[in-house]
Every structure is written in C-alpha cells, then in structure tokens.
N, C-alpha and C positions, 0 to 999 in steps of 0.2 A: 082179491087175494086173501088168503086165511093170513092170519095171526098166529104168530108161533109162541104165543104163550101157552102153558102148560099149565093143568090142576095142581095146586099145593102137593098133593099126595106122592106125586110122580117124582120129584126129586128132577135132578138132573140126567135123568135117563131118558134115551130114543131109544127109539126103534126104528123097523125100516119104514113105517107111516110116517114119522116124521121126514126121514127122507126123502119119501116120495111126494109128501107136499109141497118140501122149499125145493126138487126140481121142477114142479108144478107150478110152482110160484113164478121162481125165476124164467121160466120157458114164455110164461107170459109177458111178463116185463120187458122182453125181448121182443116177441109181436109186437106190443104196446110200442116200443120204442123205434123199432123199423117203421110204423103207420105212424105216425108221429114225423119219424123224418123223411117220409116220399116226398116230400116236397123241397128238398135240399137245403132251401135256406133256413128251414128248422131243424135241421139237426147238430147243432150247436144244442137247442134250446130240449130238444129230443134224448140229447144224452147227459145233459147236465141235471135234467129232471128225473132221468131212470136215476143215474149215479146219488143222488139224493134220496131217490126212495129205497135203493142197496144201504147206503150209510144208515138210516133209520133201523132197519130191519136188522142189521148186522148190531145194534148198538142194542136196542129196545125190545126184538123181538117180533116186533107186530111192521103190519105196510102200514105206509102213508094213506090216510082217507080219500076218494074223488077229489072232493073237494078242494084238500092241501097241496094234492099234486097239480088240479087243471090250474089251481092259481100260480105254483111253480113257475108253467107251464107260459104261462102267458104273461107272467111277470119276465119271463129269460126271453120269450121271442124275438122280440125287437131290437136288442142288445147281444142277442145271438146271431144275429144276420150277417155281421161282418166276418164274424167268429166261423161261422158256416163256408160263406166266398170264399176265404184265408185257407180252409182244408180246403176245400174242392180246387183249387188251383194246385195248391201244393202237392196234393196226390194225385192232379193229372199230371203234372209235369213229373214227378219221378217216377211214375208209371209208365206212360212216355219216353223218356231217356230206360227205363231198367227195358224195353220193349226194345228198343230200337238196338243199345250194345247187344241182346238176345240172342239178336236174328242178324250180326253183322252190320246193321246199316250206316252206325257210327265207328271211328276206328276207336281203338282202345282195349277190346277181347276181354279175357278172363279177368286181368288184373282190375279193371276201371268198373268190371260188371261185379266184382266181389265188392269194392269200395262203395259201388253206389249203392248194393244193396245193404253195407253195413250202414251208411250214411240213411235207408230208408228208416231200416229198425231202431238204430239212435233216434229219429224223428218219431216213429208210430209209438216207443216207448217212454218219450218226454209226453205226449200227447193223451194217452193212456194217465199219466199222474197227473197233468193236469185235469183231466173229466175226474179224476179222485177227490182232487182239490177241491173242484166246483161245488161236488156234491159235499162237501165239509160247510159250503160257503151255500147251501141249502139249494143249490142250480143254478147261481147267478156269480157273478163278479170274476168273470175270464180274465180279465188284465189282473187282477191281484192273484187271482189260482196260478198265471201262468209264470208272476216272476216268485212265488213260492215254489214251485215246481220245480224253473232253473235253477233256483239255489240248494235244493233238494238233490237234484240231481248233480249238483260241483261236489258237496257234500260228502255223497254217501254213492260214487259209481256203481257200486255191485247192485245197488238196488233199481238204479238208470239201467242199469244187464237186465234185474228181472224183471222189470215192467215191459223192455224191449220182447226179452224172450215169448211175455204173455202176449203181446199182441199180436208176434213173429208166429208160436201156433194158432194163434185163433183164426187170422189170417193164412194162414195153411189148411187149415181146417173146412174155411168155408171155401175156397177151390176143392176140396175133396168129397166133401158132402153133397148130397141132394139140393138142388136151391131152394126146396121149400124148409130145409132146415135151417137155413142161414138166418133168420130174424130168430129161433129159439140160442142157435149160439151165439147171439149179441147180449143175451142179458146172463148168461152163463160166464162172458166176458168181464160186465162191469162186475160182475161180483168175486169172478179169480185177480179184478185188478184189486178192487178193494182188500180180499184176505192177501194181496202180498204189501199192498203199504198195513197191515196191520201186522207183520210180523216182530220187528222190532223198528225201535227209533231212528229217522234218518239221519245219518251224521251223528258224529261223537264234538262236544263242544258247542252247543247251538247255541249257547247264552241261554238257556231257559223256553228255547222256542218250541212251541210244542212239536211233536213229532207229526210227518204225515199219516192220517189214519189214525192216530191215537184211539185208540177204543174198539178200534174193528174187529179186533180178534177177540174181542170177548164175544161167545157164542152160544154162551148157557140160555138156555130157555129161560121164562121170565113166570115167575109164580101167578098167578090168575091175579091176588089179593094185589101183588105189586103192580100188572100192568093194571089193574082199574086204576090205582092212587096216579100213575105216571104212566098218562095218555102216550101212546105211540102217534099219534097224528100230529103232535104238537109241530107248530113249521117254525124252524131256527130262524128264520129272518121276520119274522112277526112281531113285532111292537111290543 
C-alpha cells in the first residue's frame, strides 16, 4: 500500500491522485481483510488488524509495514477465536429470527419485524465501535475495546445512531452490489467507522478520558522530512 505522505513543497493540497490512491489503498485492505477472514474463526483477528492499519494511516499518513501487520495478525488470532464464535452465532440467530418474522413463519408482523431489526442495528453499531476501539488498542484486547465501547455508547447515543447507521448501509450495500465487490466495501467500511469516532468527543463529562478515535480526523498529509523522523510502521503495542 503507498504512503500518503507528501513532498514538503506540496503543502496540504490533493488532488484527484491523491484520492485515487487512498481508494486504492482502502479497496485493498478490504480484499486483505475478507482473505483473512474466510476462515471465520479469524475474523475477529481479520478486523481488528485492518481497523488498526486504518487508525495508522488515518493518524500518520502512511500503512502499517508486512511485517507490523502479519504480527498483529497473529498476535490477535488466538484470542480472537472466541471473539469470532460470539459474532457468528449472534448474526445467525438474528438473521434467522429478522428471516423468519419476513416470511410470516413467527407471529409478531410488522411491529416485532421493526423492533428486531432496530435491536440488529443497535448491535452491528456497538460492534462497529468496538472493531474502532480495537484498532486504538493496536488489534488486540476485545474485552477492554468492548466495555470502552458500552460506555461510549451510554455516553454519547447519537454517536451509538451513527456508527449504527454506517454499518446499517454498508450492509445494504453489500446486498446491493455485485459479490465481487463486497470484500472492497469491507475496508471502505473500517475507514467510514473510524472518520465517524473521529468527528468529535464521545460524551460531554468523561473525567478526562480520552475520547474514541481521538486523532482520526486529522487527515492532512504528512510532510516527507516529518514522516522519515516518525515511522508510520511503528506497532502501538511493541515494548
């Protein structure tokens, strides 16, 4: 993946090359992160590793190195396995139940088919800020991402809406599209989650706790002279 730092000379201006690189970028990260998680009980481990190479990029400008990421990668596996089972049940069964009120086969009709599908989106967009969290917490530590998360989201509701809302189209999205699109709109994903925890602080009164995403929304390109001094590969959980 290119590095979004920029020559001194250029200031803070883009162009459409710039743009056409970080959807380049991210299109990949998204294949990366679908092959990554074909095998289900890695994808805990699959999105906690993209969501950290998005927080990088989004902070420093440049991707995570091979090497930073397969360690990630293999450091979250194992510890992502439970993390993995937990979704895949949980999204069969209200998929399941949203299938079955659908088609009539449970009673209940419109009302119970509205409830459960609000009750989805409250769940895909708690779920959503925790894969944010993770990647803060460098792709590992789901028990801590995920009671920062719930408190995140008692917090500050409006932003439990738009993390809900982003996954509610992304997931629309990928019914709508071609299948072979759906792995580019996974890393299009982590990165519309990350710029919405970087829009402002969650919750007013946090005691000083930092906010989710702090830093994400800084998006300025990064001078050439500044990213040599401060490596973009550097891995937050490194000794």
């Amino acid at each position: 993946m290119a590095s979004r730092a920029e020559p001194a000379d250029t200031g803070d201006r883009r162009d459409w090359r710039d743009v056409l690189r970080d959807a380049a970028d991210l299109a990949l990260l998204g294949i990366l992160l679908t092959l990554a998680a074909a095998p289900l009980l890695t994808a805990a481990a699959a999105a906690g590793t993209a969501s950290a190479a998005v927080r990088d990029w989004t902070r420093t400008g440049g991707w995570p190195s091979a090497r930073v990421t397969v360690r990630r990668f293999g450091r979250a596996a194992l510890p992502g396995v439970p993390v993995s089972l937990l979704a895949l049940v949980v999204t069969g069964l209200l998929a399941a139940d949203l299938a079955a009120l659908a088609t009539g086969r449970v009673p209940g009709g419109p009302p119970a088919l509205v409830v459960t599908a609000l009750v989805t989106a409250g769940l895909t967009g708690y779920a959503g800020l925790v894969v944010v969290e993770v990647g803060r917490n460098g792709g590992g530590r789901w028990r801590a991402a995920a009671r920062s998360a719930a408190r995140a989201c008692l917090d500050a509701p409006t932003r439990w809406a738009a993390f809900a809302g982003v996954t509610a189209l992304a997931g629309l999205l990928a019914v709508l599209v071609t299948p072979v699109a759906v792995p580019i709109l996974a890393g299009y994903t982590v990165a519309a989650l990350h710029a919405v925890a970087g829009r402002r602080p969650v919750g007013a009164g946090g005691g000083g706790r930092r906010p989710v995403g702090a830093g994400v929304a800084d998006r300025r390109p990064v001078p050439a002279g500044v990213a040599d001094r401060r490596p973009a590969t550097a891995d937050p959980e490194s000794p």
